[in-house]
N, C-alpha and C positions, 0 to 999 in steps of 0.2 A: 303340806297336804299331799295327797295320793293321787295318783291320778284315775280317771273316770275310765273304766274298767270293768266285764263282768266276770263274777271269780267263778272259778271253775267247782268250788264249795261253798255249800250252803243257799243254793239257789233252790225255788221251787219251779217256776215256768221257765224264764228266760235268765235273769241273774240280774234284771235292770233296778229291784229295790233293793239287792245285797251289795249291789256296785254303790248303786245313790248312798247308804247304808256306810259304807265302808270310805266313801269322799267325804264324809260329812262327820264320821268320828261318831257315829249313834248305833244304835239296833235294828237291825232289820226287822225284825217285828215289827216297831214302832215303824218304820219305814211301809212296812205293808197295811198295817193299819190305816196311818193315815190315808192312802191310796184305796184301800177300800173304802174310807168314809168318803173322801170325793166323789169316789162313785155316784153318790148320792144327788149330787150337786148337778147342775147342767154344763156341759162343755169335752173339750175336745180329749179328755183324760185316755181312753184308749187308745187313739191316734198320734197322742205324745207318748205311749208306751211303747208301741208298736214303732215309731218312729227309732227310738232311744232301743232298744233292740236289733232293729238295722243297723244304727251307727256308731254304739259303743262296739268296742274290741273286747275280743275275749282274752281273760287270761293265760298268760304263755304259761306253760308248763316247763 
């Protein structure tokens, strides 16, 4: 597996669902979908964004 990472392409805000996206072997689409369907739901979903944003690394060039 890859390591947890935000790539420098194909990111739209921060690169945190193209990183999750790209660990996990799927589509970011699908990756930003699901995260907007949570949305929905009650809980801490943007503060887990925002969190993972601070603490993943960016990719090296």
């Amino acid at each position: 597996m890859t390591d947890l990472i935000r790539p420098r392409r194909g990111r739209i805000i921060a690169g945190v669902c193209a990183g999750l996206a790209l660990r996990f072997h799927t589509s970011p689409t699908l990756v930003r979908l699901l995260f907007l369907l949570s949305m929905l739901l009650p809980g801490p979903q943007i503060l887990i964004y925002i969190a993972l944003w601070v603490i993943l690394p960016k990719q090296r060039a």
